[in-house]
C-alpha positions as CSV (number, residue, x, y, z in Angstrom):
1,X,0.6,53.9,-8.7
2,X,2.5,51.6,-11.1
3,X,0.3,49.2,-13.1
4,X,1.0,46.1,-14.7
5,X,0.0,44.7,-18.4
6,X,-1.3,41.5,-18.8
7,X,1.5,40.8,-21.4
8,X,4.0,42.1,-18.7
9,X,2.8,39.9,-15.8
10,X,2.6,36.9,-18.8
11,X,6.8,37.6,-19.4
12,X,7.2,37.7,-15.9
13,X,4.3,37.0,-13.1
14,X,7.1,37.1,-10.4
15,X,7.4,41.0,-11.0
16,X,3.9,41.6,-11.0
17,X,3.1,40.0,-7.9
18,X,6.6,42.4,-6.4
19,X,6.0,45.5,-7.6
20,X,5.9,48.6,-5.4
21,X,2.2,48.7,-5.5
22,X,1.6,45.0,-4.7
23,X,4.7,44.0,-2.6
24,X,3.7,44.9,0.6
25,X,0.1,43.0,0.3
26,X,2.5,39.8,-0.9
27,X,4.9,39.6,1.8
28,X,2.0,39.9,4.6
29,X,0.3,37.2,2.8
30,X,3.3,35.2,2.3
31,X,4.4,35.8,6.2
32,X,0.7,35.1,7.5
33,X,0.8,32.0,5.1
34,X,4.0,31.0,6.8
35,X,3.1,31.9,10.6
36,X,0.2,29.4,10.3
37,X,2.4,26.6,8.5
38,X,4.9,27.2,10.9
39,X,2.3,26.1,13.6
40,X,0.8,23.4,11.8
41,X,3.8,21.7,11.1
42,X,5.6,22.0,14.2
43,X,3.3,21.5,17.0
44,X,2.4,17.5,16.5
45,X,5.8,16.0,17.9
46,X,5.2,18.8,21.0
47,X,1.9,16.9,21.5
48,X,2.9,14.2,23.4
49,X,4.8,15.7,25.4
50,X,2.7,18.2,26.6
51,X,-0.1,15.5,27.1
52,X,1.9,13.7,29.5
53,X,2.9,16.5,31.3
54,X,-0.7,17.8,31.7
55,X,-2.0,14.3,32.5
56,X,-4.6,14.4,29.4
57,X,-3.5,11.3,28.0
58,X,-6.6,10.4,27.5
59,X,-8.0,13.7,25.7
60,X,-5.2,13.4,23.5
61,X,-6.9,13.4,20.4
62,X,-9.5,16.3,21.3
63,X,-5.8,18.2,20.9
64,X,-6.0,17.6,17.2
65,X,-10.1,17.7,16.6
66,X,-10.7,20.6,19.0
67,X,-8.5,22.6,16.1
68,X,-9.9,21.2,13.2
69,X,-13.4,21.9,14.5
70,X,-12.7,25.4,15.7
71,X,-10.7,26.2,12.2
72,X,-13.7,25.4,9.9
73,X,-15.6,27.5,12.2
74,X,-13.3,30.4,12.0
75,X,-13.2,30.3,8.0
76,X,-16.6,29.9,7.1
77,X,-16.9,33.1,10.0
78,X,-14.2,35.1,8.3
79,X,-14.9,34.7,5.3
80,X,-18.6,35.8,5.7
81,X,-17.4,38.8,7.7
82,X,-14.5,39.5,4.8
83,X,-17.3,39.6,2.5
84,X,-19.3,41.9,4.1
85,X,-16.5,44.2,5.7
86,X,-12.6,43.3,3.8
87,X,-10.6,41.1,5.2
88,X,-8.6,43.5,7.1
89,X,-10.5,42.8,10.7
90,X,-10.5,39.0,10.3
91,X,-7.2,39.0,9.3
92,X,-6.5,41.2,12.8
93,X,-9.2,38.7,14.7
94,X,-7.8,36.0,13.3
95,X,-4.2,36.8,14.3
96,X,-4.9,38.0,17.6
97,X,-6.6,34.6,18.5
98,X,-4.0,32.5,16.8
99,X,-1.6,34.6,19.3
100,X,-4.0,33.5,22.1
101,X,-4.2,30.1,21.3
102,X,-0.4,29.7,21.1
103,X,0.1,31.7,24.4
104,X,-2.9,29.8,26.3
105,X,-1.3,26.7,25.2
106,X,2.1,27.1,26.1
107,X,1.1,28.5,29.4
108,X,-1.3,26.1,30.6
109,X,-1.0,23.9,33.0
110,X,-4.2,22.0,32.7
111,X,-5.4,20.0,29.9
112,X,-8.7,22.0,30.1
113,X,-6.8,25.2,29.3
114,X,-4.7,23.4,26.6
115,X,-7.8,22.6,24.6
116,X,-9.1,25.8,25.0
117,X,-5.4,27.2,23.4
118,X,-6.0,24.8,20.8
119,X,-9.5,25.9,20.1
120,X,-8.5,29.4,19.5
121,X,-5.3,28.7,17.3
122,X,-8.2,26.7,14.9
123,X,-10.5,29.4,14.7
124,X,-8.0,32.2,14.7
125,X,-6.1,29.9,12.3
126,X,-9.4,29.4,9.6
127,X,-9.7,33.2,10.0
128,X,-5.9,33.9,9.0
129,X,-6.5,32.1,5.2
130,X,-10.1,32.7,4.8
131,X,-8.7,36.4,5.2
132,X,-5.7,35.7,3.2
133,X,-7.6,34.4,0.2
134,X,-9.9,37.2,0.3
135,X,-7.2,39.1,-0.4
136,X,-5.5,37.3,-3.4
137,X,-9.2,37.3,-5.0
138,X,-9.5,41.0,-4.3
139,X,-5.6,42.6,-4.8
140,X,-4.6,40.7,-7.9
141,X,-5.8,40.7,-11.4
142,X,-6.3,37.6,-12.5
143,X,-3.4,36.7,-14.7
144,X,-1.3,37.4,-11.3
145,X,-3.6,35.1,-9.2
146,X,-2.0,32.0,-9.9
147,X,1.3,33.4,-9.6
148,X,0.7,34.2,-6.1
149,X,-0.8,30.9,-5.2
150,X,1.9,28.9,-5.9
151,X,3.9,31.3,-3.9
152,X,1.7,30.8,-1.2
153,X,2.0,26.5,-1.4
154,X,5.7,27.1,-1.7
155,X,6.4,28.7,1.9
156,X,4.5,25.6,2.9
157,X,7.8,23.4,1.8
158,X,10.5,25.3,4.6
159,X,7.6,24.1,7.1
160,X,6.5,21.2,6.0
161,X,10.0,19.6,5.5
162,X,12.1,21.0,8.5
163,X,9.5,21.9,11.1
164,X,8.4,18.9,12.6
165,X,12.3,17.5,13.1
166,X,13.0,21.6,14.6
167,X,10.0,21.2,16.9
168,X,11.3,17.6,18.2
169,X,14.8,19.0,18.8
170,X,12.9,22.1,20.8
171,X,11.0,20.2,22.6
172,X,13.5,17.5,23.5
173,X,16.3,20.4,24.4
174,X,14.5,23.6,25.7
175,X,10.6,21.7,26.2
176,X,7.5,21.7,24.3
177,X,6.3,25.3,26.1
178,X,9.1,26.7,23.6
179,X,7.2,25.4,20.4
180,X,4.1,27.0,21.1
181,X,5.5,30.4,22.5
182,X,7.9,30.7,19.8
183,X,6.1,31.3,17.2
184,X,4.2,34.8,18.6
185,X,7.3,36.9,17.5
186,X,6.5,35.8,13.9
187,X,2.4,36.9,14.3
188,X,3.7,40.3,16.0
189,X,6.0,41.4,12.6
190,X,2.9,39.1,10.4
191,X,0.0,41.5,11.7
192,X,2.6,44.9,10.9
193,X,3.2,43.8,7.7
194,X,0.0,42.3,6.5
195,X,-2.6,45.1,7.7
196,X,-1.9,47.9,6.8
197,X,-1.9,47.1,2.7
198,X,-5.2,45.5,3.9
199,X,-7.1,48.5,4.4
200,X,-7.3,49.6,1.1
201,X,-10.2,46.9,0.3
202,X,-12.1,47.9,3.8
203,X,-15.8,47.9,2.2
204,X,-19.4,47.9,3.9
205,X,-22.0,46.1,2.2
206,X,-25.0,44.3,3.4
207,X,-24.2,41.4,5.6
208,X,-24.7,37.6,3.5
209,X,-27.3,35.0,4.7
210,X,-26.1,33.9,8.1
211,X,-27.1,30.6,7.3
212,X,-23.4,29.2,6.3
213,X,-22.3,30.0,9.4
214,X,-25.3,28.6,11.5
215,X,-24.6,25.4,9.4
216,X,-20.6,25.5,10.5
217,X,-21.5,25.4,14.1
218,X,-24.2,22.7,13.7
219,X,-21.5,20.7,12.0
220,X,-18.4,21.6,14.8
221,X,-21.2,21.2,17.8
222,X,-22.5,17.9,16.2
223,X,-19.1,16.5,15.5
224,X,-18.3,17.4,19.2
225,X,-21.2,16.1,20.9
226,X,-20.5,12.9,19.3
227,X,-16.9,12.3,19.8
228,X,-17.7,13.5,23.4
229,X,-20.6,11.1,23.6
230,X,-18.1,8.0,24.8
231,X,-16.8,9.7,27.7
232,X,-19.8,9.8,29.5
233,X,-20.6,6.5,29.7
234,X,-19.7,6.0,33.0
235,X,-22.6,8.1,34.1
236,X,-25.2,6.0,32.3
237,X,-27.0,4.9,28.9
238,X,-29.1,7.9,29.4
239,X,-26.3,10.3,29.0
240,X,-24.8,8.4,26.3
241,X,-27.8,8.2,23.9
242,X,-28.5,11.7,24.6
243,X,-25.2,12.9,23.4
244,X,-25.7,10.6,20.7
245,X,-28.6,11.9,19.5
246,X,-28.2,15.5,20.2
247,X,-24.6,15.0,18.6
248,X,-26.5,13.4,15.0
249,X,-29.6,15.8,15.0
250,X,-27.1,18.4,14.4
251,X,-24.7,17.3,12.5
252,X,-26.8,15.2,9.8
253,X,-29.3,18.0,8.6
254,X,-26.4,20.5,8.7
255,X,-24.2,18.1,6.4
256,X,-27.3,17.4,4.2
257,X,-27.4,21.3,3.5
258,X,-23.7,22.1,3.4
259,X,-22.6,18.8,0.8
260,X,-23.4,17.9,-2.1
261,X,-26.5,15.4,-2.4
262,X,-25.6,11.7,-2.4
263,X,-22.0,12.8,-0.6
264,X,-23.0,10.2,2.6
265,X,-23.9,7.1,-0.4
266,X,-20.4,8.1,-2.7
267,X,-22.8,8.5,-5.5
268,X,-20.6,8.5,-8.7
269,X,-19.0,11.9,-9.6
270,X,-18.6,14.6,-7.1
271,X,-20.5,13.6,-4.2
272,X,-17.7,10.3,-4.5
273,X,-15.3,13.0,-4.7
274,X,-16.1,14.6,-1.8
275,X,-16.5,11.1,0.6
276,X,-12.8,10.3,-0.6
277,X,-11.3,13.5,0.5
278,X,-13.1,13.0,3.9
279,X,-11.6,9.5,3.8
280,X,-8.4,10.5,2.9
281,X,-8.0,13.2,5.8
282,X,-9.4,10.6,8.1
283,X,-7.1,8.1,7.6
284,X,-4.3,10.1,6.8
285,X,-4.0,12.5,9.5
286,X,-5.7,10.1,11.7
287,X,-2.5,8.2,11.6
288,X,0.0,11.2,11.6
289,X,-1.5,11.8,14.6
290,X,-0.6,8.8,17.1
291,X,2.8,8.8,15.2
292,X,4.6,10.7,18.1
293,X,3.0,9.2,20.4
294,X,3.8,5.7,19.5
295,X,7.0,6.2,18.8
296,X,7.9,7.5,22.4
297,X,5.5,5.3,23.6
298,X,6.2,2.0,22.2
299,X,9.5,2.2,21.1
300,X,11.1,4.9,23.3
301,X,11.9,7.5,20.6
302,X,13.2,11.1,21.4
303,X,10.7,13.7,19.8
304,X,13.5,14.9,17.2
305,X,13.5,11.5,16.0
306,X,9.4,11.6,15.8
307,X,9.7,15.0,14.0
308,X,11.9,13.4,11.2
309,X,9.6,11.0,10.5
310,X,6.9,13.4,9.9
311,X,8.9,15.0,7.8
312,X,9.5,11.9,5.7
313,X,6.0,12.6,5.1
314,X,6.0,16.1,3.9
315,X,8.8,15.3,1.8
316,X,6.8,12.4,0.2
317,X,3.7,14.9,-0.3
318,X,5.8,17.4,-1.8
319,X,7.6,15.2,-4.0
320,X,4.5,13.5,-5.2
321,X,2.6,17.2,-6.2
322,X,5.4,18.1,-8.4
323,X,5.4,15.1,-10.2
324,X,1.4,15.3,-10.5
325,X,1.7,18.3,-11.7
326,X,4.9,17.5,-14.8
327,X,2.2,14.4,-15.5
328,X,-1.0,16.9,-15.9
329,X,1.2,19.4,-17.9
330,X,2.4,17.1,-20.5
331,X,-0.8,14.7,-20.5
332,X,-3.5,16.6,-19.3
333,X,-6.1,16.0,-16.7
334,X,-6.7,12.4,-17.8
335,X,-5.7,9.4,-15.0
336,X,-6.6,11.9,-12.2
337,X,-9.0,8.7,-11.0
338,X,-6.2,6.5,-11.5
339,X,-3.7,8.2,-9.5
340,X,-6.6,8.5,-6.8
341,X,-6.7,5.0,-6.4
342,X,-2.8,4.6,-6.6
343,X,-2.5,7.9,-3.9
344,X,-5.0,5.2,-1.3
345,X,-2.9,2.1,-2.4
346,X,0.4,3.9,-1.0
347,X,-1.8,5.0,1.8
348,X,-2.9,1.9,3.3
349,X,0.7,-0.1,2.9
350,X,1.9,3.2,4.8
351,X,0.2,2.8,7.3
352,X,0.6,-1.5,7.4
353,X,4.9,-0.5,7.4
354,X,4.5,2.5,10.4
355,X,2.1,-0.4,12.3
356,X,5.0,-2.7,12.1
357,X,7.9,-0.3,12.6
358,X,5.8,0.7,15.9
359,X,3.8,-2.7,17.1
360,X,6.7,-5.5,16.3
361,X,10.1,-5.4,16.8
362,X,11.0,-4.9,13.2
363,X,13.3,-1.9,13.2
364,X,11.5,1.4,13.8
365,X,12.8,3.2,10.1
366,X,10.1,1.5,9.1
367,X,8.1,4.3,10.3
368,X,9.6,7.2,8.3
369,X,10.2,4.8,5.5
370,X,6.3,3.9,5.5
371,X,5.2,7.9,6.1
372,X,7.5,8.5,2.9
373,X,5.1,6.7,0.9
374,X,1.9,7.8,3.1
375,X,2.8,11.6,2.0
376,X,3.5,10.4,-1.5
377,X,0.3,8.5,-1.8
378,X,-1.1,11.8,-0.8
379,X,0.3,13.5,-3.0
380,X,-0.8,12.0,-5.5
381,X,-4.4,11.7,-4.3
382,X,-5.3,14.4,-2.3
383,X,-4.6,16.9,-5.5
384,X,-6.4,14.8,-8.1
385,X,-9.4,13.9,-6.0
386,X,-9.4,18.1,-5.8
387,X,-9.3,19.0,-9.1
388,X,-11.7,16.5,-9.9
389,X,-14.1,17.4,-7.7
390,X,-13.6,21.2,-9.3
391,X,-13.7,20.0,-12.8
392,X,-17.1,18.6,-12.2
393,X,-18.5,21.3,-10.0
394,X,-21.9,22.9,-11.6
395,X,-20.9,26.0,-13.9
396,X,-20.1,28.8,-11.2
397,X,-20.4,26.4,-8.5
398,X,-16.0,25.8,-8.2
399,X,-15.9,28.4,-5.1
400,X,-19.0,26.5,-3.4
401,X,-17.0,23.3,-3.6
402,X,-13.7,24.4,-2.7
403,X,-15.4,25.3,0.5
404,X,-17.3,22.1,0.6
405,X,-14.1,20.1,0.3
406,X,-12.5,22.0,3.2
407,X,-15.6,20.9,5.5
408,X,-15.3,17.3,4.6
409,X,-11.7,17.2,5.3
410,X,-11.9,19.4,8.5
411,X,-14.7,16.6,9.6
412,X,-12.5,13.6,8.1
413,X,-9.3,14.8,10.3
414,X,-11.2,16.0,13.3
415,X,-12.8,12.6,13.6
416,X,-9.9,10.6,12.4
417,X,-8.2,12.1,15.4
418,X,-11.1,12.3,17.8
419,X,-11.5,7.9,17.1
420,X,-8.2,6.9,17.4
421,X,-8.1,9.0,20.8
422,X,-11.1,7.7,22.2
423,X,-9.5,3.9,21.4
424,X,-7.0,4.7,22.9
425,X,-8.5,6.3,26.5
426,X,-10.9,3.0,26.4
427,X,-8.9,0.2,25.8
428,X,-6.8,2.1,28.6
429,X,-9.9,2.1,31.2
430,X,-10.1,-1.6,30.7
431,X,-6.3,-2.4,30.9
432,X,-5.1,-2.6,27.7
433,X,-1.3,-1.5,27.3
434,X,-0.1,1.1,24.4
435,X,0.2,-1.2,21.6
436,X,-3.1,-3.0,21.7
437,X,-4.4,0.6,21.7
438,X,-2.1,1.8,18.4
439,X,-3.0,-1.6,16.7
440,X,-6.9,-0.5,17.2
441,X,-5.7,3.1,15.8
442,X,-4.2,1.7,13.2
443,X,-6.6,-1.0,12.4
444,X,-9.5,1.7,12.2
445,X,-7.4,4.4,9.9
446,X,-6.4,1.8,7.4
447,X,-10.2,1.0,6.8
448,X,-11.2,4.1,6.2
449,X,-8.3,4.3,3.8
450,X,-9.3,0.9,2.0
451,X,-13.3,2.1,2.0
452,X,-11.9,5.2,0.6
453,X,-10.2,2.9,-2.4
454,X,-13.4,0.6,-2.9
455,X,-15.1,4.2,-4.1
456,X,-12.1,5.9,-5.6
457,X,-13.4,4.4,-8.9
458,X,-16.4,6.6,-8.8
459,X,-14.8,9.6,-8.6
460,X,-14.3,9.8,-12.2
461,X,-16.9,11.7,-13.8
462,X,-18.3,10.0,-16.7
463,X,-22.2,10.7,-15.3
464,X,-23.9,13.7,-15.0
465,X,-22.9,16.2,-12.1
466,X,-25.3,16.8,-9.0
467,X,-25.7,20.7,-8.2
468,X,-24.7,21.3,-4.9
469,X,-27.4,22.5,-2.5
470,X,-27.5,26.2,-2.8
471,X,-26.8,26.9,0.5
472,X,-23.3,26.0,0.8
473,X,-20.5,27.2,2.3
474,X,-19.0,30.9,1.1
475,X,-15.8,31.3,-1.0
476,X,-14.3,33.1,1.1
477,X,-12.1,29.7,2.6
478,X,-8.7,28.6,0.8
C-alpha cells in the first residue's frame, strides 16, 4: 500500500485523494455523488408532465414531500446502520432502492405507484450520502478530507447547471418515462465501482440508541399526517381534527428532542439559525417547485424552456458560493449575518419577478431572470446561515448540528412543497383557475421568505450558545 504525508497531500491534496490506494473509494463516491445529483436536478421539469398524464394533479406536491420525507428517513437509518456495520450495505440498500424508485416511477401508471417510486428514490437517496459521508470520515485522513469534499460539491455543478434544461428536452422529445429510467445505467456501473473499496471498513459493533431513528419517523409520519390532514375533509371535522392531532402529537415532541431548544421561538444564536434554514428551504424550493408547472400551465411553456430556467437558478447558487467563499478567504467569517439577510432579500424579489413573469402578461424571462437571483440569494444565505449555525455549535456538538440542519431543511422543503400543493388542489375543488392557485403559492412562499428575514438578524451569535438536546440526530448524514 502506498501512503501519503501530510506535507505531500499539503503540496498536492488532488494526488492524495487519486492515489492507487484511495482512487477507487473516490471515483465510487464521486459517481454515487453524481447518480443522486443527476436525479435531483433532472427530475422537477419531468414532474408536470408526468402529473398530468397520471391524473394526480392534485397530489402534485406529495411528489416533492413524499421524497424529502422518505430521504431524511433513509439518512438518519443509514447512517445508524453505517455506524454500527460500515457503510458498505447501506450504500448497497441505498442504491438498490434508488434503482427502485426510479424504475417504479417511470413505470407507473398510477399516481399511487408514482409516490411510492418517489418514496423509495428519498430513502434510498438519504441512504446513498449518509453512506457516502461515512466513507469520507472513515477512508481519508484528515488533511485529505476537505480535498475530497469539494470534489464531491463540484460534480454537483455538471447537474445542477445542465440537467434540468437536458431533462426538459427528454421529456419534451422522447417523454418524461425516459428521465426517470435513464438514469439506472449510471446506479448499475455506481454500485460496481463504489462497493467493492467499501468493504474494507465492514466493522460489527454494538448497535447505537435507536432512539434517532424512532425520532425520524415521528417527524416524517407527523409531517405526513398533517399535510394529508386537508384532504379528508370531505369526510368530516372528525377525520380532519384527528389527523391534525395525531399529525402534531408526533411531530412536536419528536422536533422538541431532535432541535435545538428555542428552534420553534428563533431564539437568538443557533436555534435562529436553524428556523432560517427551515425558512429558507421552505420558501425556496417551495417555489422551484410550481415553477414547471406554471410555466406550462399559465403560459404554455415547453418543458426544455422550464428546465433552463431552473438552471438559471443553479447557475445563480453556484455563482453566489464562490463568491462567498473569495469574501470569507480574504475577510474572514465576519458579515456571514449580513449576507443572510441580503441571501432572503434576493429571495423574496425572486420570487415577486417569477410571480409576474408567470401571473401577468409581462414577458415570461422574467422567470429565469428572477430564479437567477433566487439561486444567488441562496447562495449567499444558505452557506452562511450553515456555517454559522456550526461556528456556534457546543464544543463537539458540529456533527449533531449538521444533522440537525438537514432535518429542518428536509421539513422546510417537504412542507414548502406539501402547502403550495394542497393550495393548489383546493382552490381547484372550489373553481379557482391556475393562476389564482400560483398567486396563493407564491403569496405563501414569499412570507416564509420575509419571516425568515425579520429573524435573520438573530442568527448572529453575539449571546451565549444553547446545547442541543443530547439526543440528536447521528453524524452519519452529509
Amino acid at each position: 500500500m502506498t501512503s501519503v504525508t501530510t506535507a505531500e497531500a499539503g503540496r498536492d491534496p488532488g494526488a492524495g485523494v487519486f492515489t492507487r490506494e484511495r482512487r477507487p473509494l473516490t471515483v465510487g463516491i464521486l459517481l454515487a455523488i453524481t447518480a443522486f445529483a443527476a436525479e435531483g436536478m433532472g427530475v422537477v421539469p419531468a414532474l408536470p408532465v408526468a402529473v398530468r398524464e397520471l391524473g394526480g394533479l392534485s397530489l402534485f406536491g406529495w411528489a416533492f414531500s413524499a421524497f424529502m420525507l422518505a430521504w431524511l428517513v433513509g439518512t438518519v437509518g443509514s447512517g445508524l446502520w453505517s455506524d454500527a456495520r460500515g457503510p458498505r450495505w447501506p450504500m448497497a440498500v441505498g442504491l438498490s432502492a434508488f434503482a427502485g424508485g426510479l424504475l417504479f416511477a417511470g413505470l407507473s401508471r398510477s399516481m399511487i405507484w408514482f409516490l411510492a417510486g418517489r418514496v423509495l428514490q428519498g430513502a434510498g437517496g438519504g441512504g446513498i450520502i449518509a453512506s457516502a459521508y461515512v466513507a469520507i470520515a472513515r477512508g481519508y485522513p484528515d488533511e485529505l478530507r476537505a480535498r475530497i469534499m469539494a470534489l464531491t460539491a463540484s460534480v454537483w455543478i455538471l447537474p445542477a447547471v445542465a440537467g434540468p434544461a437536458l431533462s426538459g428536452a427528454i421529456t419534451q422529445w422522447l417523454g418524461w418515462r425516459y428521465v426517470f429510467v435513464g438514469i439506472l445505467p449510471l446506479l448499475c456501473v455506481t454500485a460496481f465501482v463504489v462497493l467493492p473499496p467499501l468493504a474494507r471498513f465492514d466493522i460489527r459493533v454494538p448497535p447505537a440508541s435507536a432512539r434517532p431513528m424512532v425520532a425520524a419517523l415521528r417527524v416524517a409520519a407527523g409531517s405526513g399526517l398533517l399535510l394529508a390532514a386537508p384532504g379528508v375533509r370531505s369526510r368530516g371535522w372528525v377525520a380532519l381534527v384527528a389527523l391534525l392531532a395525531a399529525g402534531l402529537a408526533l411531530l412536536v415532541p419528536a422536533l422538541l428532542d431532535i432541535l435545538p431548544p428555542g428552534t420553534i421561538r428563533a431564539r437568538r444564536g443557533l436555534p435562529a439559525g436553524m428556523a432560517v434554514r427551515g425558512l429558507l428551504g421552505f420558501g425556496f424550493f417551495g417555489t422551484e417547485a410550481f415553477i414547471p408547472l406554471g410555466m406550462a400551465e399559465l403560459r404554455g411553456a415547453t418543458p426544455t424552456e422550464a428546465g433552463l430556467a431552473l438552471s438559471a437558478g443553479a447557475f445563480g447558487w453556484i455563482a453566489a458560493s464562490w463568491i462567498q467563499d473569495r469574501i470569507e478567504s480574504r475577510g474572514g467569517a465576519g458579515g456571514r449575518a449580513d449576507r443572510v439577510r441580503g441571501g432572503l432579500l434576493l429571495i423574496a424579489l425572486a420570487i415577486a419577478l417569477v410571480a409576474a413573469g408567470l401571473l401577468t402578461q409581462l414577458s415570461t424571462l422574467l422567470v429565469p431572470l428572477g430564479w437567477l437571483f433566487a439561486g444567488a440569494g441562496m447562495g449567499a444565505a444558505y452557506n452562511a446561515v450553515g456555517l454559522l449555525c456550526i461556528a456556534a455549535a457546543p464544543p463537539g456538538k458540529e456533527g449533531e448540528v449538521s444533522g440537525q440542519l438537514q432535518v429542518v431543511e428536509a421539513l422546510g422543503t417537504a412542507a414548502g412543497a406539501g402547502v403550495g400543493g394542497l393550495l393548489i388542489a383546493r382552490l381547484a375543488e372550489v373553481g379557482r383557475g391556475q393562476r389564482e392557485a400560483h398567486a396563493a403559492v407564491f403569496f405563501v412562499t414569499l412570507s416564509a421568505v420575509l419571516v425568515g428575514l425579520s429573524i435573520a438578524r438573530r442568527t448572529s451569535n453575539d449571546a451565549p450558545v444553547l446545547s442541543a438536546r443530547p439526543n440528536g440526530l447521528p453524524t452519519g448524514g452529509p
